[in-house]
Biopython code that builds the backbone (N, CA, C, O; Angstrom):
import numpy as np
from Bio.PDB.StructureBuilder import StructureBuilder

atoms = [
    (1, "UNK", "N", (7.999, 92.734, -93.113)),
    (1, "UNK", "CA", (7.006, 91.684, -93.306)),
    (1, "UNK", "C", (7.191, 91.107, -94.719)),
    (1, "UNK", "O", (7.265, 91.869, -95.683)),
    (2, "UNK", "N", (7.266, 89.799, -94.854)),
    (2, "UNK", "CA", (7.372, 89.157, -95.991)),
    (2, "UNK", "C", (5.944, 89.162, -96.902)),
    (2, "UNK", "O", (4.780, 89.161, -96.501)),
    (3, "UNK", "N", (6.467, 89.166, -98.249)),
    (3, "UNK", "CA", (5.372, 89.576, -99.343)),
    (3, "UNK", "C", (3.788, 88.951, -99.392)),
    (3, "UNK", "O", (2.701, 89.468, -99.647)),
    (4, "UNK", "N", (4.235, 87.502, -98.996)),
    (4, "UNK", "CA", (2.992, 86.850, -98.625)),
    (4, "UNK", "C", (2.189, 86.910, -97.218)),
    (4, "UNK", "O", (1.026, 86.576, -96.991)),
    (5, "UNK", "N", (3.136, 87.421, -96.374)),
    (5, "UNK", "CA", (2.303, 87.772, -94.957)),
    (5, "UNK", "C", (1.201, 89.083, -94.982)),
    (5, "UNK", "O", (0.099, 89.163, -94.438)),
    (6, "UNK", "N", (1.890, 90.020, -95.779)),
    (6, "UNK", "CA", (1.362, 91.074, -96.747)),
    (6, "UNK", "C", (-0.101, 90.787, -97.345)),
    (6, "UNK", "O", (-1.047, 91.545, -97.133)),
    (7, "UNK", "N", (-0.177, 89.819, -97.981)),
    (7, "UNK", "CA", (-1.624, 89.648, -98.598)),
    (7, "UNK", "C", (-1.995, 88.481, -97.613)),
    (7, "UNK", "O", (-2.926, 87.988, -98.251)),
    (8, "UNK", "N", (-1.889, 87.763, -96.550)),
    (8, "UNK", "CA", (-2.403, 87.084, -95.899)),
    (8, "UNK", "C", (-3.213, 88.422, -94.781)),
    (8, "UNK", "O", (-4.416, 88.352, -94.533)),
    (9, "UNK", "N", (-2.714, 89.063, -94.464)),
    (9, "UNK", "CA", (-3.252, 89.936, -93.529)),
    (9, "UNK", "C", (-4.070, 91.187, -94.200)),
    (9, "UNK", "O", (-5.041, 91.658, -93.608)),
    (10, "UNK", "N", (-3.560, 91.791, -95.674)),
    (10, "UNK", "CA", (-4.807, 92.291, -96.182)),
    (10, "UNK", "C", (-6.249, 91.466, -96.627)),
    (10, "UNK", "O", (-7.256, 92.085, -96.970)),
    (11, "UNK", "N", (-6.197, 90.350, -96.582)),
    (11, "UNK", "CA", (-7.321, 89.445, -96.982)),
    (11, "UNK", "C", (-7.747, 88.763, -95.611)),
    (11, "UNK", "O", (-8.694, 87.992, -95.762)),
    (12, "UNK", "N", (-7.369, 88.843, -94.576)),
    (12, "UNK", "CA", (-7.628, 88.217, -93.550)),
    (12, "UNK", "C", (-7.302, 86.811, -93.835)),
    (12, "UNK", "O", (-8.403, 86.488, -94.282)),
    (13, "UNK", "N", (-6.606, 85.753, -93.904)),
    (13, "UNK", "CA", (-5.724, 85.019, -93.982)),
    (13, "UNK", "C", (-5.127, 84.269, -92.744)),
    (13, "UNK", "O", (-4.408, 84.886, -91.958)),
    (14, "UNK", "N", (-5.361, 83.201, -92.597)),
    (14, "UNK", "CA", (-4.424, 82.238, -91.410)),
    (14, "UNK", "C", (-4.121, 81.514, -92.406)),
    (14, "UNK", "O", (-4.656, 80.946, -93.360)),
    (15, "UNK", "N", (-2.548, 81.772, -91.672)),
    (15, "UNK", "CA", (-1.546, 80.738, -92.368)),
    (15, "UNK", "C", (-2.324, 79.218, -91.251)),
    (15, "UNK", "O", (-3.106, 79.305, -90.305)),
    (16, "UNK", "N", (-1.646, 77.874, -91.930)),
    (16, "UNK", "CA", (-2.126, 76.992, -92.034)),
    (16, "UNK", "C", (-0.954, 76.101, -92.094)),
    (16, "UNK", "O", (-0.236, 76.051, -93.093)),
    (17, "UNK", "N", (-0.718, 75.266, -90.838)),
    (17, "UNK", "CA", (1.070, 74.149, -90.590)),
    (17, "UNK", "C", (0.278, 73.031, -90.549)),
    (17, "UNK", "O", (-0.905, 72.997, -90.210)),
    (18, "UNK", "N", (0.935, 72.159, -90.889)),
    (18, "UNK", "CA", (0.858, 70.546, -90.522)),
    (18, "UNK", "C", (1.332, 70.766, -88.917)),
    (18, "UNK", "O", (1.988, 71.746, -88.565)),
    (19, "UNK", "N", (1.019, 70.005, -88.265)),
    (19, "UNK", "CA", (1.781, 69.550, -87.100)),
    (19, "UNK", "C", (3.433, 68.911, -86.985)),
    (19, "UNK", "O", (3.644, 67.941, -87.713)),
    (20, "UNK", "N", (4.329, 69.284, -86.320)),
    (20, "UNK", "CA", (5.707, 68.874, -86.294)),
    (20, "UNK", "C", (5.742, 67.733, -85.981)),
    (20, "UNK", "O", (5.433, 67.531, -84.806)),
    (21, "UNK", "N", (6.085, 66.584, -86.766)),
    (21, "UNK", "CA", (6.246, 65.457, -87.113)),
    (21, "UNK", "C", (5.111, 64.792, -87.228)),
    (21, "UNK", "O", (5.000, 63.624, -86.856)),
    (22, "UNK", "N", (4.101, 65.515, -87.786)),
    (22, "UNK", "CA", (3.194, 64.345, -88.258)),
    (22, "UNK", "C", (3.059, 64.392, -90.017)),
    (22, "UNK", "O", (2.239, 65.193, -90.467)),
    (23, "UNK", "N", (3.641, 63.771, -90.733)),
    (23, "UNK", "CA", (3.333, 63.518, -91.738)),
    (23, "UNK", "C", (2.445, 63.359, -93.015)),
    (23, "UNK", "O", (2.378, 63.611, -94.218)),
    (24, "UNK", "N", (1.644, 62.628, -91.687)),
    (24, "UNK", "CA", (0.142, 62.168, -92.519)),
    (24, "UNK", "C", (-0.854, 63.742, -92.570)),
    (24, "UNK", "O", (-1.814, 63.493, -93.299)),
    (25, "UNK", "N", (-0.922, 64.848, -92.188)),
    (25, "UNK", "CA", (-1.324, 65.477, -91.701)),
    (25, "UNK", "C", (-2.392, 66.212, -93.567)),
    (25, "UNK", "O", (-3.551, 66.394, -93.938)),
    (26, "UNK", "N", (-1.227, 66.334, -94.014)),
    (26, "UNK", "CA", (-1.458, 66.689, -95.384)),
    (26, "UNK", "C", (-1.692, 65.473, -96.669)),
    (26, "UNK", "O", (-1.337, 65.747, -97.816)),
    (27, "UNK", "N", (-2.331, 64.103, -96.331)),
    (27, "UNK", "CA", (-2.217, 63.605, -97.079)),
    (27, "UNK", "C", (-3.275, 62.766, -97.978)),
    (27, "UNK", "O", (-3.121, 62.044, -98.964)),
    (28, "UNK", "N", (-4.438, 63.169, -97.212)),
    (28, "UNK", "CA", (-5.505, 63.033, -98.382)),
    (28, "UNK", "C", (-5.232, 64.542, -99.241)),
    (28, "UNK", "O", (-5.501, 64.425, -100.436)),
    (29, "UNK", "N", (-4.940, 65.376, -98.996)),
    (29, "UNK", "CA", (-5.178, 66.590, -100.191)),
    (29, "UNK", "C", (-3.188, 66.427, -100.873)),
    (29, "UNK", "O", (-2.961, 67.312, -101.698)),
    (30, "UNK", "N", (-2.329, 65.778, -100.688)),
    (30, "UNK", "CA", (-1.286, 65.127, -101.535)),
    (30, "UNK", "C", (-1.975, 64.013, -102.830)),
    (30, "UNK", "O", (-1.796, 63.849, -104.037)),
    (31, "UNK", "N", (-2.919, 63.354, -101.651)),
    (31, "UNK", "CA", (-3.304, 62.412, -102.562)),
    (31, "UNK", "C", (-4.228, 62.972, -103.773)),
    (31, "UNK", "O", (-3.775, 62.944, -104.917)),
    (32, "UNK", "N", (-5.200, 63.353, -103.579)),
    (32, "UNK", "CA", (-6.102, 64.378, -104.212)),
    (32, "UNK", "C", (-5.274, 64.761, -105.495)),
    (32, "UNK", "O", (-5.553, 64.086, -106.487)),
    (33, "UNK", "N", (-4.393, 65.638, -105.637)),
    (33, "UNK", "CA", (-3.469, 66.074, -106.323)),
    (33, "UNK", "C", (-2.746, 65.318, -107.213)),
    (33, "UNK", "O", (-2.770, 65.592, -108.413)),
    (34, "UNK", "N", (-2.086, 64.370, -106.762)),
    (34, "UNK", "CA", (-1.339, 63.163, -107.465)),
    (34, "UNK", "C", (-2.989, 62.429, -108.371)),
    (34, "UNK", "O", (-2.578, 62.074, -109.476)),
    (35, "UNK", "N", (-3.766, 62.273, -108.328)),
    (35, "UNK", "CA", (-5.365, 61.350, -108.328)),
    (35, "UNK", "C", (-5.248, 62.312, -109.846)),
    (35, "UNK", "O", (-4.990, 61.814, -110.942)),
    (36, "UNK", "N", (-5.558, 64.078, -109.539)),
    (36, "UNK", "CA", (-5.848, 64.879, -110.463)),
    (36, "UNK", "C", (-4.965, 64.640, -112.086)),
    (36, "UNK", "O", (-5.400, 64.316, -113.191)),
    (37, "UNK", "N", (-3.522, 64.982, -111.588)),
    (37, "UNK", "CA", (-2.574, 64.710, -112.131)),
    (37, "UNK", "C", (-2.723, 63.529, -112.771)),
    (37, "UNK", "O", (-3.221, 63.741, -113.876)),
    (38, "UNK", "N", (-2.534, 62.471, -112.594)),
    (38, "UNK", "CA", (-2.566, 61.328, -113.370)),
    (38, "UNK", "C", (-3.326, 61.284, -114.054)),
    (38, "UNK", "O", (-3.079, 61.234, -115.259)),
    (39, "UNK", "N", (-5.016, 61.283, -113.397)),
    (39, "UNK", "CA", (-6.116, 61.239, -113.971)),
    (39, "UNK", "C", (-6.806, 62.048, -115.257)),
    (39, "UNK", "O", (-7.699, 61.623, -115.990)),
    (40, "UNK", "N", (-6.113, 63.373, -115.316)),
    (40, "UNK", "CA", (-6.493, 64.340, -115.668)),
    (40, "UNK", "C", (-5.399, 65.297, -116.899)),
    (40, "UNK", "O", (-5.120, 65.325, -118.097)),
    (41, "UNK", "N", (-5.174, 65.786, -115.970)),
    (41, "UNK", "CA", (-4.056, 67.031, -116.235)),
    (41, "UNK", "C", (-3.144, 66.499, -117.202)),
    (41, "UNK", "O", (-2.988, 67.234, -118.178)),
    (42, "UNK", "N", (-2.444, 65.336, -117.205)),
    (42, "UNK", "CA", (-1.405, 64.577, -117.860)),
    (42, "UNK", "C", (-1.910, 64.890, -119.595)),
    (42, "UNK", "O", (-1.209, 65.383, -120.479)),
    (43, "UNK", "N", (-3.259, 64.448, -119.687)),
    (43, "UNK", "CA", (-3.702, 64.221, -120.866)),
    (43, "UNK", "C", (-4.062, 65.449, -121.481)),
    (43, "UNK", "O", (-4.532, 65.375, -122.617)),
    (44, "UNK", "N", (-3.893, 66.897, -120.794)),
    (44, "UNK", "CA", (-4.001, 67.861, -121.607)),
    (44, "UNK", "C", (-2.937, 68.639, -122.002)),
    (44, "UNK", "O", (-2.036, 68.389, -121.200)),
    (45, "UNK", "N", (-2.517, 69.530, -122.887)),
    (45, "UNK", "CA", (-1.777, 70.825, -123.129)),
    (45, "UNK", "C", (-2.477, 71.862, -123.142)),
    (45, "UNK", "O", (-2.049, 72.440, -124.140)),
    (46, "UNK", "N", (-3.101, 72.362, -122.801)),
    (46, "UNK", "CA", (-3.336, 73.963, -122.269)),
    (46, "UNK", "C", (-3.361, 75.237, -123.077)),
    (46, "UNK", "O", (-2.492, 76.094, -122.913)),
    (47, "UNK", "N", (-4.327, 75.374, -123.933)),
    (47, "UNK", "CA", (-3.907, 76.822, -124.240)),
    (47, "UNK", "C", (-3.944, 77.802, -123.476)),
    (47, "UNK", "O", (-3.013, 78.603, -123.558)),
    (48, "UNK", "N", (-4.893, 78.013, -122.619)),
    (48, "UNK", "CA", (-5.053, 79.237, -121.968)),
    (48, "UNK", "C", (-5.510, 78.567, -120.406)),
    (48, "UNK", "O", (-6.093, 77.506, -120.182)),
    (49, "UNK", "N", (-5.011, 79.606, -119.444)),
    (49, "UNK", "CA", (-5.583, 79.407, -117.711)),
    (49, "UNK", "C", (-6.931, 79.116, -117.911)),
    (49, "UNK", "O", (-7.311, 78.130, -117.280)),
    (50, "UNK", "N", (-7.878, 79.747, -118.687)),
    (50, "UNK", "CA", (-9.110, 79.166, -118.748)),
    (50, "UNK", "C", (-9.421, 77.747, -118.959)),
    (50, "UNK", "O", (-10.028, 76.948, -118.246)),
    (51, "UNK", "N", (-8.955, 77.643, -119.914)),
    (51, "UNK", "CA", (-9.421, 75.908, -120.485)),
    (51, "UNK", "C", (-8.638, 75.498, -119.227)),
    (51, "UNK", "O", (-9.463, 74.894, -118.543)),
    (52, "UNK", "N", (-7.536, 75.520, -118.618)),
    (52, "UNK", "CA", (-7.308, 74.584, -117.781)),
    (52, "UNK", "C", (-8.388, 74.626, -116.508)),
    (52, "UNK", "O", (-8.715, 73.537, -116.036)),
    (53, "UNK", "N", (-8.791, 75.494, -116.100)),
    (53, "UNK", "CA", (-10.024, 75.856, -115.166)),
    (53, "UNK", "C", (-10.906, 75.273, -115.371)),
    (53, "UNK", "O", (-11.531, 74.595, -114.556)),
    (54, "UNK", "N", (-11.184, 75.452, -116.753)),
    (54, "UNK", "CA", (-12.502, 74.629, -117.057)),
    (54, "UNK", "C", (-12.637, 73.229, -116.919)),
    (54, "UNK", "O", (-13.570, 72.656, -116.357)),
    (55, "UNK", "N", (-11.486, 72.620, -117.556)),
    (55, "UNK", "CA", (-10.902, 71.232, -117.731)),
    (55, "UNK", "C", (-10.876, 70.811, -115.936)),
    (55, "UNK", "O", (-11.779, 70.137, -115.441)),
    (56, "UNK", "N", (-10.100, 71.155, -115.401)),
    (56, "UNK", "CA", (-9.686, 71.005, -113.700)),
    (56, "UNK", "C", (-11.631, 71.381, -112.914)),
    (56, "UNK", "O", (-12.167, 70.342, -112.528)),
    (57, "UNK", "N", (-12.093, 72.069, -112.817)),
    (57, "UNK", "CA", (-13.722, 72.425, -112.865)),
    (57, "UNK", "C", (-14.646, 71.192, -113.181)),
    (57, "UNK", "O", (-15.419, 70.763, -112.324)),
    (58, "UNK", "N", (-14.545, 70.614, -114.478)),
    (58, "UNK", "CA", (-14.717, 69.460, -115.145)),
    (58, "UNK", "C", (-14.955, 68.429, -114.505)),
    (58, "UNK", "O", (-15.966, 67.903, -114.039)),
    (59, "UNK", "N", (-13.431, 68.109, -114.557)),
    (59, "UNK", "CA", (-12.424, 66.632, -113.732)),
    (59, "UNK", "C", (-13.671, 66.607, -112.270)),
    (59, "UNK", "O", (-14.492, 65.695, -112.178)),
    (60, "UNK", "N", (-13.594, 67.771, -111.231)),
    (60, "UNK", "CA", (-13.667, 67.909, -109.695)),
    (60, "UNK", "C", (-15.413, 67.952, -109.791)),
    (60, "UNK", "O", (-16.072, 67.294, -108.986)),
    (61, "UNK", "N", (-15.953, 68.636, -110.656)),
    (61, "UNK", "CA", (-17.720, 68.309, -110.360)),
    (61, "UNK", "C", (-18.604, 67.302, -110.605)),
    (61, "UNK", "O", (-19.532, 66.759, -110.005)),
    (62, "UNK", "N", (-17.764, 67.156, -112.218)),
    (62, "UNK", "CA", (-18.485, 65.774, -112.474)),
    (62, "UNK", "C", (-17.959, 64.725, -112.539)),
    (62, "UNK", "O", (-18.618, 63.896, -113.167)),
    (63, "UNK", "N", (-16.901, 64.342, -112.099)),
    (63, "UNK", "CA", (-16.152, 63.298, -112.479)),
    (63, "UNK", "C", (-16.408, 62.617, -110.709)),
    (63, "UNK", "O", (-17.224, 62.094, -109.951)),
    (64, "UNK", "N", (-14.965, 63.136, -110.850)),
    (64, "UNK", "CA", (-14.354, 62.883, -109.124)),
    (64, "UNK", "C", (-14.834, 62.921, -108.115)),
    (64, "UNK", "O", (-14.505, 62.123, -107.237)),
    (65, "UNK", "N", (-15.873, 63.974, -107.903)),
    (65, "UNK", "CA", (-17.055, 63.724, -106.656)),
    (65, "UNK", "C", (-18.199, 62.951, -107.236)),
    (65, "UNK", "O", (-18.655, 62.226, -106.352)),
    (66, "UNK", "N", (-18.933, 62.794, -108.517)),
    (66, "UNK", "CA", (-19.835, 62.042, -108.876)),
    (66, "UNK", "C", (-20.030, 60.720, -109.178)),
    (66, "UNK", "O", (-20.906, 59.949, -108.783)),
    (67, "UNK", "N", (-19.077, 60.543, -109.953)),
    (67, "UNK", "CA", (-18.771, 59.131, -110.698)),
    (67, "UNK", "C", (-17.368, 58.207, -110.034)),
    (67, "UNK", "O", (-17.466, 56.986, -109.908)),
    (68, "UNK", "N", (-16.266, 58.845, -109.694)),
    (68, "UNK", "CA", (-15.356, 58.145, -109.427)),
    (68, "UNK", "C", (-15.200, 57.219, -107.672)),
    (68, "UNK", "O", (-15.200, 57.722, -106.548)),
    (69, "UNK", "N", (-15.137, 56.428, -107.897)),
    (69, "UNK", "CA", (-15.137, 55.622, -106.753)),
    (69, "UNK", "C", (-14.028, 55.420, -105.752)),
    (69, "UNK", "O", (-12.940, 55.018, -106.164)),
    (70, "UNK", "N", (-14.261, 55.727, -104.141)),
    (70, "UNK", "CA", (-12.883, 56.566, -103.347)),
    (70, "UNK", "C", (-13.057, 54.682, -102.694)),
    (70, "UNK", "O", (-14.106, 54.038, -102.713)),
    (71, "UNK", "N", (-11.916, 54.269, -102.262)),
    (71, "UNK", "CA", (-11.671, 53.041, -101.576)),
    (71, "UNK", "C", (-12.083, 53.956, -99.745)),
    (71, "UNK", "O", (-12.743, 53.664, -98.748)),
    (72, "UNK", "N", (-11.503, 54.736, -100.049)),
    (72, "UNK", "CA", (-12.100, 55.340, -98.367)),
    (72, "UNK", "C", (-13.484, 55.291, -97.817)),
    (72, "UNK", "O", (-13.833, 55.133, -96.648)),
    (73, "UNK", "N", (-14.219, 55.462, -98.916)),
    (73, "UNK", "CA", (-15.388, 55.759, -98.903)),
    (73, "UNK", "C", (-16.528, 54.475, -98.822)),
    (73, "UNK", "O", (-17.746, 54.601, -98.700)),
    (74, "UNK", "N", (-15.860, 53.393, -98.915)),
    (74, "UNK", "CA", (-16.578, 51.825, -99.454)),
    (74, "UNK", "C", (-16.692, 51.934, -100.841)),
    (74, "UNK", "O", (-17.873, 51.904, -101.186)),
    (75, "UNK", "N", (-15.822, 52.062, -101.858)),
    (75, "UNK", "CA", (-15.930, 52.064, -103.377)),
    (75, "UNK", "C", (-16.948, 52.800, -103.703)),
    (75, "UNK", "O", (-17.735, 52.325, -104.521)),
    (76, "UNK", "N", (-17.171, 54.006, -103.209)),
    (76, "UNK", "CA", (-18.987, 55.023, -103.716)),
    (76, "UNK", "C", (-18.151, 56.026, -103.697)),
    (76, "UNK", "O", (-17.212, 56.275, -102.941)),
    (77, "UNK", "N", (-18.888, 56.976, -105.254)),
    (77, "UNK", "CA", (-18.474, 58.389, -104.776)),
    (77, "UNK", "C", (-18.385, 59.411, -103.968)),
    (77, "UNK", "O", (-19.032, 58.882, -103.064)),
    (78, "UNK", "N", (-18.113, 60.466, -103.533)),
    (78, "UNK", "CA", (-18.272, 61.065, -102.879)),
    (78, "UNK", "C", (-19.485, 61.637, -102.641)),
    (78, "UNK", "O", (-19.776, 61.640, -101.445)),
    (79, "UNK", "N", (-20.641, 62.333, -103.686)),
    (79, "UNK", "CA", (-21.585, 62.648, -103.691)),
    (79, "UNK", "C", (-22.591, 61.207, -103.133)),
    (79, "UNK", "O", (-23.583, 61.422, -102.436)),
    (80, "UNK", "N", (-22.303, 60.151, -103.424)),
    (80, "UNK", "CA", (-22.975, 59.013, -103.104)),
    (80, "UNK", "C", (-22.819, 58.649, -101.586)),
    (80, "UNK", "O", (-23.750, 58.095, -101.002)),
    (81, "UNK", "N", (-21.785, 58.922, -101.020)),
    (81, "UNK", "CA", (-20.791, 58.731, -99.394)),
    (81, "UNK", "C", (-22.283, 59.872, -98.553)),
    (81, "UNK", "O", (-23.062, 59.648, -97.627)),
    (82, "UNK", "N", (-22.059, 61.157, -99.547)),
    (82, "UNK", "CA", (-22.590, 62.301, -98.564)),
    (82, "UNK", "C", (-24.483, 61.758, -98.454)),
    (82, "UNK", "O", (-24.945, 61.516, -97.338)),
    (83, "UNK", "N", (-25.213, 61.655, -99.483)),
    (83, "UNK", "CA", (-26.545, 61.189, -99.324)),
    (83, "UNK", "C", (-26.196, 59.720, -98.610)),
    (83, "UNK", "O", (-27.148, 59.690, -97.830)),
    (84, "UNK", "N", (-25.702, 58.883, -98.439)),
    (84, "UNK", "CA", (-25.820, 57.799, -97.634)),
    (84, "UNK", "C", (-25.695, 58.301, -96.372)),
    (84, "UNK", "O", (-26.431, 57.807, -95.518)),
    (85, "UNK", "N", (-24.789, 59.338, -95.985)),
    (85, "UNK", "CA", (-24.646, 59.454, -94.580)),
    (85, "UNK", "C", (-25.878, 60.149, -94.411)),
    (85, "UNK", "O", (-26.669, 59.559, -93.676)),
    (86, "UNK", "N", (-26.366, 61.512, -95.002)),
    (86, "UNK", "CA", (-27.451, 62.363, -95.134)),
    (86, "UNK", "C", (-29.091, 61.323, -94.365)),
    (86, "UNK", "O", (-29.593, 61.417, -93.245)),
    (87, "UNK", "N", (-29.455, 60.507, -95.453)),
    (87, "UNK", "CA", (-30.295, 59.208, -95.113)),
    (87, "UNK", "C", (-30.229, 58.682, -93.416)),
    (87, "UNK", "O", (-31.044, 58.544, -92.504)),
    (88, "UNK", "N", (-28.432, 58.449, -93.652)),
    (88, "UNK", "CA", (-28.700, 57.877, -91.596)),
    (88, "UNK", "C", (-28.864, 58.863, -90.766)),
    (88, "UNK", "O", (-29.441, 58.761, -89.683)),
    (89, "UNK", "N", (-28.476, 59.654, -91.120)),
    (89, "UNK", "CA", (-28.453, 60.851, -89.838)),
    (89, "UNK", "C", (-30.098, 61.551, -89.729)),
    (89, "UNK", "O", (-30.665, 62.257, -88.895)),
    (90, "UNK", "N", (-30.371, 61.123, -90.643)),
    (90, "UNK", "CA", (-32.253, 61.463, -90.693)),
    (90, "UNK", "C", (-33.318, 60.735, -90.161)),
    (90, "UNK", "O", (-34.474, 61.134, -90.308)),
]
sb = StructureBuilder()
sb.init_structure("model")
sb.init_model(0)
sb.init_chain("A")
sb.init_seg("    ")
for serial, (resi, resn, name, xyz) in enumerate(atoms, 1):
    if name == "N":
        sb.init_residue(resn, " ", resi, " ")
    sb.init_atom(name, np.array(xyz, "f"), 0.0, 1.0, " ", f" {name:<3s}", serial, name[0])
structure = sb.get_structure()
């Protein structure tokens, strides 16, 4: 058994495929990533795994779900997307 099947099955773990030939499958969380990166990450050097945690922590609570505006979404944040839907469904 390979090393990572190893801790997938002591942690209870499903591995997790895209579908064979679908592409798009993985690509809001590609996008996500590339968003971070640019947005974010670029502009720091790092002393320690912490500060980057903190920094990346940062970026994803208050920024990116609060304030930053998704074109998917009708130009509203995410936290703003979820109480609008919240409201109709009530």
């Amino acid at each position: 058994m390979l090393p990572h099947m190893v801790i997938q099955e002591q942690f209870g773990l499903k591995t997790s495929m895209s579908r064979i030939g679908n592409r798009y499958d993985n690509a809001p969380m590609e996008s996500f990533w590339g968003t971070l990166k640019n947005e974010s990450l670029s502009h720091y050097r790092f002393k320690s795994q912490d500060e980057a945690i903190s920094v990346i922590r940062e970026y994803i609570e208050n920024f990116y779900n609060r304030q930053r505006r998704h074109s998917r979404l009708g130009n509203i944040s995410p936290v703003a997307f979820r109480e609008k839907y919240h409201q109709i469904a009530a």
